[in-house]
C-alpha positions as CSV (number, residue, x, y, z in Angstrom):
1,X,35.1,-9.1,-4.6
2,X,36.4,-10.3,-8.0
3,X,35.9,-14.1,-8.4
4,X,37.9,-16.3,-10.8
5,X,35.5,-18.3,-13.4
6,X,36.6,-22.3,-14.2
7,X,35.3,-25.2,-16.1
8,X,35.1,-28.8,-15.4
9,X,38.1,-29.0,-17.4
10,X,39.8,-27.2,-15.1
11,X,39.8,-29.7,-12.7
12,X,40.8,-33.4,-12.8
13,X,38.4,-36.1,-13.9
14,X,38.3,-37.9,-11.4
15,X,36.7,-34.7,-9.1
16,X,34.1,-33.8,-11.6
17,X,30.6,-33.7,-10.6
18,X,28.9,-33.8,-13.9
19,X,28.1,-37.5,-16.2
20,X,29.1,-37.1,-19.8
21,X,26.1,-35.7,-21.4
22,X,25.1,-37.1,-24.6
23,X,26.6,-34.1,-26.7
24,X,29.8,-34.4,-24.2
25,X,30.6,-33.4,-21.2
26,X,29.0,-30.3,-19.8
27,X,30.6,-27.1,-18.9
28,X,30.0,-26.8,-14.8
29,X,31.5,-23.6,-13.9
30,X,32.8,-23.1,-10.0
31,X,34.1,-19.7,-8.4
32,X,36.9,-19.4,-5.6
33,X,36.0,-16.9,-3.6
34,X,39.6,-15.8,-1.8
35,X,40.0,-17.6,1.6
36,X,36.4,-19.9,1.1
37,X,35.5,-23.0,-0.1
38,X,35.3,-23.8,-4.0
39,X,31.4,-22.5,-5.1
40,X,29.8,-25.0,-7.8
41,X,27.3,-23.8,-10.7
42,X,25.9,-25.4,-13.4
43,X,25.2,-28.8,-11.9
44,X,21.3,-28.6,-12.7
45,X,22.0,-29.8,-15.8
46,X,24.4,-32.6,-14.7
47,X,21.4,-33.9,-13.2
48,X,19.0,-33.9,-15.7
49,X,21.6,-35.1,-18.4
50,X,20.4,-38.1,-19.9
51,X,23.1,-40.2,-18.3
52,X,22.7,-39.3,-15.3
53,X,18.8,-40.1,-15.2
54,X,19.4,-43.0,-17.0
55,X,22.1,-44.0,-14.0
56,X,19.5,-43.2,-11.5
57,X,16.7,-45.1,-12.9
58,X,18.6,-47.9,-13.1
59,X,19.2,-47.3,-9.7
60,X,16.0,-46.5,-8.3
61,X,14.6,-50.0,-10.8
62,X,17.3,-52.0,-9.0
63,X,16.1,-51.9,-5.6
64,X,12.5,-52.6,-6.1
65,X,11.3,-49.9,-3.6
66,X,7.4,-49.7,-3.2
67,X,5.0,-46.7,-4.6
68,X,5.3,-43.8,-3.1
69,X,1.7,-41.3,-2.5
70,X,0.9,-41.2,-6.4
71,X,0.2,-45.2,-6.3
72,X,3.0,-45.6,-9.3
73,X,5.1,-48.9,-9.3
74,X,9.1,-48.7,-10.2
75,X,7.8,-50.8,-13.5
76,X,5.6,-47.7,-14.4
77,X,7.6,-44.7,-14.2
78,X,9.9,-45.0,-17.5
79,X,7.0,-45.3,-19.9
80,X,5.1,-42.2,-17.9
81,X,8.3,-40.2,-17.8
82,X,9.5,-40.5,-21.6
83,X,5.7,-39.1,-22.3
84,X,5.9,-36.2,-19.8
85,X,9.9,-36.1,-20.2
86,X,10.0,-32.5,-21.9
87,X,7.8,-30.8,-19.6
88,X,9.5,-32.1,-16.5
89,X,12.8,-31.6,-17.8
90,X,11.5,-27.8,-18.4
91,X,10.5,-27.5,-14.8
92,X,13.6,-28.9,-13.1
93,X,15.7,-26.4,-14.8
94,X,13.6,-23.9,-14.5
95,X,13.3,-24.5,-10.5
96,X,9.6,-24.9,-10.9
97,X,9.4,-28.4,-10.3
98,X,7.4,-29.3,-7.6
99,X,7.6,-33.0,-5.7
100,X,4.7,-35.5,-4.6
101,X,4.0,-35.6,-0.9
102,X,6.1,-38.7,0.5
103,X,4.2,-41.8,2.0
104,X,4.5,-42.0,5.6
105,X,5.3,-45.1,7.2
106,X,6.0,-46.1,10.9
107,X,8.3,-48.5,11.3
108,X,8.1,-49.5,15.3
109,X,11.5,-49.3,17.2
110,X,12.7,-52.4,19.3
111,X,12.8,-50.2,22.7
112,X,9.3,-48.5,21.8
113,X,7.8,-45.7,19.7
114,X,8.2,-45.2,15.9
115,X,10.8,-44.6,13.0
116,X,9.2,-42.4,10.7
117,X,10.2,-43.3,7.1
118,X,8.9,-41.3,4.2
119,X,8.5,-42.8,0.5
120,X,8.8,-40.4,-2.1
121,X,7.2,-41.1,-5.3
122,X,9.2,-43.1,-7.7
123,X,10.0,-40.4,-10.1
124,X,10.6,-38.0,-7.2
125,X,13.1,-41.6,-6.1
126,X,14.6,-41.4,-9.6
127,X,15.7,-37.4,-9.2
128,X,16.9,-37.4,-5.6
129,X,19.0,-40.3,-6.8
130,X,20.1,-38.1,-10.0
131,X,21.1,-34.9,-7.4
132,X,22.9,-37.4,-5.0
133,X,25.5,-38.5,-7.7
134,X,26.1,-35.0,-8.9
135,X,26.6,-33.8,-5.5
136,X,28.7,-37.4,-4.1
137,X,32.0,-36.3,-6.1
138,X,31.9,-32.9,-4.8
139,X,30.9,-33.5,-0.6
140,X,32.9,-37.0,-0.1
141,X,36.3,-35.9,-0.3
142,X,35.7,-33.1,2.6
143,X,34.1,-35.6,4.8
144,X,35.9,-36.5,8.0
145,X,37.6,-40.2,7.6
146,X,36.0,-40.7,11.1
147,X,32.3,-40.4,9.3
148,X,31.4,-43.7,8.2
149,X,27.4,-43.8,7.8
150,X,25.9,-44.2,4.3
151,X,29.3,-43.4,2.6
152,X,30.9,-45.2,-0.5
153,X,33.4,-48.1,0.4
154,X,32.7,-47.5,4.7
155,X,29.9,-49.5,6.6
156,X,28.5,-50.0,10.1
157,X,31.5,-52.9,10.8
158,X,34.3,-50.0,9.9
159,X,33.2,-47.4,12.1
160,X,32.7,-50.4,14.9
161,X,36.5,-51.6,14.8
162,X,37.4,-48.0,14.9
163,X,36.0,-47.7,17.8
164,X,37.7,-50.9,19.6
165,X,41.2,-49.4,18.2
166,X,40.6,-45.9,19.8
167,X,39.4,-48.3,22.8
168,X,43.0,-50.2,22.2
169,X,44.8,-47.1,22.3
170,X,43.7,-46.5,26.2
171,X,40.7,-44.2,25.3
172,X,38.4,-46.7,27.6
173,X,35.7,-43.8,28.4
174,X,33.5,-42.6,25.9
175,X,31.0,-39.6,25.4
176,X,27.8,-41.8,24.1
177,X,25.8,-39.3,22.2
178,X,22.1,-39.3,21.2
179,X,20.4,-36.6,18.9
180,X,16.8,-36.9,19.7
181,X,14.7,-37.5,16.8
182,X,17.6,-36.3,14.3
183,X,16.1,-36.8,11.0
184,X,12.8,-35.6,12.1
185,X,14.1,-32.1,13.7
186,X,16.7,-31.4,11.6
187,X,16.6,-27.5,10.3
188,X,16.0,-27.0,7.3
189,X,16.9,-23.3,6.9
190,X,20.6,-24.5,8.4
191,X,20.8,-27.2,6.1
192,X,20.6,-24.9,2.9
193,X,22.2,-22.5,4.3
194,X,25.4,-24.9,4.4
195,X,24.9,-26.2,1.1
196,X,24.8,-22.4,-0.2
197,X,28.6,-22.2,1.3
198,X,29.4,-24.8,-1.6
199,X,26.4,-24.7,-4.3
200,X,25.9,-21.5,-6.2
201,X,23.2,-23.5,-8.8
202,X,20.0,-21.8,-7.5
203,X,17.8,-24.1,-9.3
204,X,19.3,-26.9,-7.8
205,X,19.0,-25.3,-4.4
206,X,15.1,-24.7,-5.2
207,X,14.6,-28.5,-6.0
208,X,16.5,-29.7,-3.0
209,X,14.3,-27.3,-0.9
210,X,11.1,-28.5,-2.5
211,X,11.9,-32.0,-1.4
212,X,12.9,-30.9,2.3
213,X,8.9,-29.4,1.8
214,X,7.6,-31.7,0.0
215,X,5.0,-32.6,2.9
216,X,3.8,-36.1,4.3
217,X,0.8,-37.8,3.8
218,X,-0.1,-39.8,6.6
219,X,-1.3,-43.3,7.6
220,X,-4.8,-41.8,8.0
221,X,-4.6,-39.9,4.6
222,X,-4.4,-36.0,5.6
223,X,-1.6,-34.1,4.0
224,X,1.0,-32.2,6.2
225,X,3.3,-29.7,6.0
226,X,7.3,-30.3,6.5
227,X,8.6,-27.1,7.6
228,X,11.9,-29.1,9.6
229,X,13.5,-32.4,9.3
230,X,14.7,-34.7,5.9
231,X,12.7,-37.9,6.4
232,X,14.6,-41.0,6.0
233,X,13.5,-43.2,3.0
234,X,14.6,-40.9,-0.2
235,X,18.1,-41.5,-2.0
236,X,19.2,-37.9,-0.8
237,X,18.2,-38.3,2.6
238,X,21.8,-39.5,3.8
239,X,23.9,-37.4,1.9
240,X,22.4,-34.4,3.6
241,X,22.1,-35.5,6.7
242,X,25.9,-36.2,6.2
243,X,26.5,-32.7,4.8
244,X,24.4,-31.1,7.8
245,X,26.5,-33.2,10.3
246,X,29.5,-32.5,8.8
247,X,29.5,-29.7,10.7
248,X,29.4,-31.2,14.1
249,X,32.5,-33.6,12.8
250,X,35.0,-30.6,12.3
251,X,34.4,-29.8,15.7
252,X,36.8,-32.4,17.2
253,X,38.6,-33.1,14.5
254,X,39.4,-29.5,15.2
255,X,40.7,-30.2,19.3
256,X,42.3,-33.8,18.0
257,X,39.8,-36.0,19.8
258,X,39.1,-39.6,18.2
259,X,35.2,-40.3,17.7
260,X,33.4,-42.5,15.3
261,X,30.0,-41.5,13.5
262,X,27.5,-43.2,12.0
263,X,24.9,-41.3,10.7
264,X,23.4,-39.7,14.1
265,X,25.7,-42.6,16.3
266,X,28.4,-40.7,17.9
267,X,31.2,-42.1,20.0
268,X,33.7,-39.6,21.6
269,X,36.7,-41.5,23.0
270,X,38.6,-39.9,26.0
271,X,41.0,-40.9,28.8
272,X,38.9,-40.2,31.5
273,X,35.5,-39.4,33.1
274,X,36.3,-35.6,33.8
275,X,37.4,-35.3,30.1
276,X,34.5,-36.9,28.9
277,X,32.1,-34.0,30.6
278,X,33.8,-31.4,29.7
279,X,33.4,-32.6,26.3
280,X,29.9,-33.7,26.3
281,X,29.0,-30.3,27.5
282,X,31.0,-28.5,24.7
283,X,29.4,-30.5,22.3
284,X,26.2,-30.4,23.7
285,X,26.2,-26.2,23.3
286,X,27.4,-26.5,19.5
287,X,24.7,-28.8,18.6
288,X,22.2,-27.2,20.5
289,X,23.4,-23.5,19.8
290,X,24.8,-23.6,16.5
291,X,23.0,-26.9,14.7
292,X,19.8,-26.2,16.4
293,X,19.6,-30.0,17.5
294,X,18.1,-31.5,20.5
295,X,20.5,-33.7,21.9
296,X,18.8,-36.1,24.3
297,X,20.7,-35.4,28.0
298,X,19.0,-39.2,29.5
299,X,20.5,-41.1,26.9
300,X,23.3,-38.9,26.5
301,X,26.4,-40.2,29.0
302,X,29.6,-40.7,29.7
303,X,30.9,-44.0,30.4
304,X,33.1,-46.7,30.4
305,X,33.7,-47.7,26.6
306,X,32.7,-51.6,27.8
307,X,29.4,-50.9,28.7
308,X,27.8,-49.0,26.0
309,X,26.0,-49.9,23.1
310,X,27.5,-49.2,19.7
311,X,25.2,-49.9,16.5
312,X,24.3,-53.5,17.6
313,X,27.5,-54.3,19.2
314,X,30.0,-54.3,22.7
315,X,33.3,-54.2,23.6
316,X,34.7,-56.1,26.1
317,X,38.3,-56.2,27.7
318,X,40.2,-59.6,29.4
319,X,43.2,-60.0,28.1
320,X,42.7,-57.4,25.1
321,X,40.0,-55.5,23.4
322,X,36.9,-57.9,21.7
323,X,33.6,-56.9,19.8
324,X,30.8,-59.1,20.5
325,X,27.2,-59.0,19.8
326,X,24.9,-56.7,22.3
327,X,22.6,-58.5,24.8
328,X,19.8,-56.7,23.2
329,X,20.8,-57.3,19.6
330,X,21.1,-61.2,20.4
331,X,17.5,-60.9,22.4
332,X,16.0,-59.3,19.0
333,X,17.6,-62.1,16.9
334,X,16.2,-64.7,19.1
335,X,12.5,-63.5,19.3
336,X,12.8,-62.7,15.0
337,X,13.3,-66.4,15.0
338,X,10.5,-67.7,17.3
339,X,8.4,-65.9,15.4
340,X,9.6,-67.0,12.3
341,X,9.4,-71.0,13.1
342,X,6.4,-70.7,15.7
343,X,4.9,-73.8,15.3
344,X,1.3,-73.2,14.4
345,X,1.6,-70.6,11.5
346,X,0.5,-73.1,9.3
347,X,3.1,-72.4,6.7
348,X,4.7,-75.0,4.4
349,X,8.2,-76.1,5.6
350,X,10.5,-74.8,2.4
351,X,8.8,-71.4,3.3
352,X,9.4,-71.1,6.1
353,X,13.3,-72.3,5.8
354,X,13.6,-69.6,3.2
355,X,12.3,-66.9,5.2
356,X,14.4,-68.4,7.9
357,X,17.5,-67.8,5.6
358,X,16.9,-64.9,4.5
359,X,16.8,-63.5,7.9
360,X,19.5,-65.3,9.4
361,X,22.2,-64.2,6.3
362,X,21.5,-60.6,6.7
363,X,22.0,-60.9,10.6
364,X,24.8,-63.0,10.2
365,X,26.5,-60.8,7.9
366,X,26.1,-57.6,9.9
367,X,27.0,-58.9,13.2
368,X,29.9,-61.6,11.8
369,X,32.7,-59.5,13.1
370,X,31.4,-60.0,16.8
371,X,30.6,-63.5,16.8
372,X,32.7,-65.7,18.4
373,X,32.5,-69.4,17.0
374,X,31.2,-71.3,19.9
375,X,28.2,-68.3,20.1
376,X,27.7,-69.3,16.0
377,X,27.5,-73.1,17.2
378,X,25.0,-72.4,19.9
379,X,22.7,-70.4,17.7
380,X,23.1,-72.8,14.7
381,X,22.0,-75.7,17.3
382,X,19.3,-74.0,18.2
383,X,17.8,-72.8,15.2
384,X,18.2,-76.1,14.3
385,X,16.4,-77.2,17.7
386,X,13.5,-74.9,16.1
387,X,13.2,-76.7,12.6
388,X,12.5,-79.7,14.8
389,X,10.1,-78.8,16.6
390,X,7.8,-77.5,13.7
391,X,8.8,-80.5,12.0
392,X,7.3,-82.6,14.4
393,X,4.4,-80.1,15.1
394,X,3.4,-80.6,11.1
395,X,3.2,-84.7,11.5
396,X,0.3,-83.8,13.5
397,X,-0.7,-87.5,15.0
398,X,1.4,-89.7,17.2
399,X,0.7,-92.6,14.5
400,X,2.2,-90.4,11.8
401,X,4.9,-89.2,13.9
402,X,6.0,-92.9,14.6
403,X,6.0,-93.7,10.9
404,X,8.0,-90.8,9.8
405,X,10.5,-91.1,12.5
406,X,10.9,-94.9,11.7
407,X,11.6,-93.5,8.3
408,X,14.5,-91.4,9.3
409,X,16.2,-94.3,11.7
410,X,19.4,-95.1,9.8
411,X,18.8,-99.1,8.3
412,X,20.5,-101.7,10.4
């Protein structure tokens, strides 16, 4: 089949997937197969341009992530990288290049067992973050607008009042769906298989495959093998796990049903409970059949939309459609905060109060949009209640709490 040969500047600026490189910008080449998608070449060395790593190492120094198996701290790497820089360079293009094991660490859930995160070495950070921003300008324009998990200019909040418009609209049942362990279980073999319908850059391919294989060292120290899954905790991690579940989105785009994903957080909105198993069973056989997923059937169901749990939050109907925060999510805020004031930890009061606030502006910035104002009052009192009471608890002796409250009494 004869295939047409482009350049970058083929294409407008603003679609390019390659940084200026520091003698201009380079040539990334792309074929059209008749009838398929666009096929990309030439992006290796978009990646390894120097201001593209330079981008990503800024990146990578900005969020102050911790050492991954090799022991090397973000403040490290640059030195160690512009003495190795030629020979690594060599091996990334090359496809030779062959990433650290990532750190494993369990982070427990809040209704039992473990999330698996794994910490790639800083370096190994650095270049995941370099591929991510080559691949971004190429993937995010063919993503569904009804994907909103770890995409540029979308958040948790967006795909959330979605959701309550679909709800609006008189979709009030919804398909709840929940891949079992997705980032863990995810195939691998599928996963470059679907990048293969877009990137013909073989040693690009080979480096993303070596991180998917990277292996995992363990809390206890031994090394293992990653034959499946992309664990969460590298840079690239959610742009694949987007491009592999991209997939699954074109599916009901395709029969015109609304849903809302985040990440692996699927809502499928219908008008009513028969239409909502029907679809939970065709979606059920894709995933399963065609994604090789393991969609959990318990927590899989199909409900009313007011009485399932969507990324923190729940929708209620009286006279129209709210958000609030979930029982569970206000349970989890509550006990965070008795265990931050807890009376005898011993701590110094201005630490506490800034662990206190550091907590309670994250929480109150995620879950903002479903918080009425007499539910901020009542939290705000009693947080406040809290301070109090560890207040009082640090004054120690009645003698000394009778002195410092006389202090406080306004003078008459």
């Amino acid at each position: 089949m004869q295939r047409k040969q482009k350049t970058s500047e083929s294409y407008r600026s603003d679609d390019r997937a390659e940084p200026e490189g520091p003698n201009g910008a380079y040539s990334i080449s792309f074929t059209e197969p008749d009838g398929k998608e666009t096929l990309y070449d030439g992006l290796i060395e978009a990646v390894i341009s120097e201001k593209n790593l330079g981008e990503a190492f800024r990146q990578v120094v900005a969020n102050h992530g911790a050492p991954g198996s090799d022991g090397m701290t973000v403040e490290q790497v640059p030195e160690w990288f512009e003495k190795n820089r030629a020979v690594l360079i060599d091996k990334i293009r090359n496809g030779t290049y062959k990433p650290l094991p990532v750190r494993r660490k369990e982070i427990p859930k809040p209704n039992g067992g473990v999330r698996n995160l794994g910490i790639p070495s800083v370096f190994d950070r650095v270049l995941q973050q370099a591929v991510a921003q080559v691949l971004v300008p190429i993937y995010e324009p063919t993503f569904s607008d009804s994907s909103y998990g770890f995409r540029p200019g979308r958040s948790a909040q967006d795909a959330v009042l979605q959701a309550k418009a679909y709800f609006e609209e008189g979709y009030g049942t919804v398909v709840d769906l929940d891949l079992e362990k997705f980032f863990d279980t995810l195939n691998q073999d599928t996963l470059m298989n679907i990048l293969r319908e877009r990137i013909a850059d073989k040693p690009l391919l080979r480096l993303i495959k070596s991180f998917l294989r990277s292996g995992v060292v363990m809390p206890d120290g031994i090394v293992r093998q990653t034959r499946e899954g992309s664990p969460q905790g590298g840079p690239l991690s959610p742009l694949l796990s987007n491009i592999y579940l991209d997939k699954f989105d074109k599916l009901p785009e395709s029969r015109g049903l609304r849903f809302c994903r985040y990440a692996d957080d699927c809502m499928i909105f219908v008008r009513s409970q028969r239409s909502g198993e029907r679809v939970r069973e065709s979606v059920t056989r894709f995933l399963e059949g065609k994604l090789r997923l393991k969609v959990n059937q318990e927590k899989t169901v199909v409900g009313r939309a007011d009485t399932v749990r969507f990324l923190g939050f729940r929708f209620y109907r009286s006279r129209e459609v709210g958000i609030t925060v979930h029982f569970s999510s206000l349970e989890r805020f509550r006990k965070k905060i008795r265990e931050i004031t807890k009376r005898n930890r011993g701590r110094r009061l201005d630490l506490i109060l800034g662990e206190l606030k550091t907590y309670e502006r994250g929480w109150l910035g995620y879950f903002a949009i479903g918080l009425a104002n007499y539910r901020a009052r009542d939290i705000d009192s009693w947080i406040r209640r809290r301070i109090r009471q560890y207040i009082f608890k640090q004054w120690k002796t009645p003698k000394n709490r009778v002195k410092n409250l006389k202090a406080l009494a306004p003078a008459w």
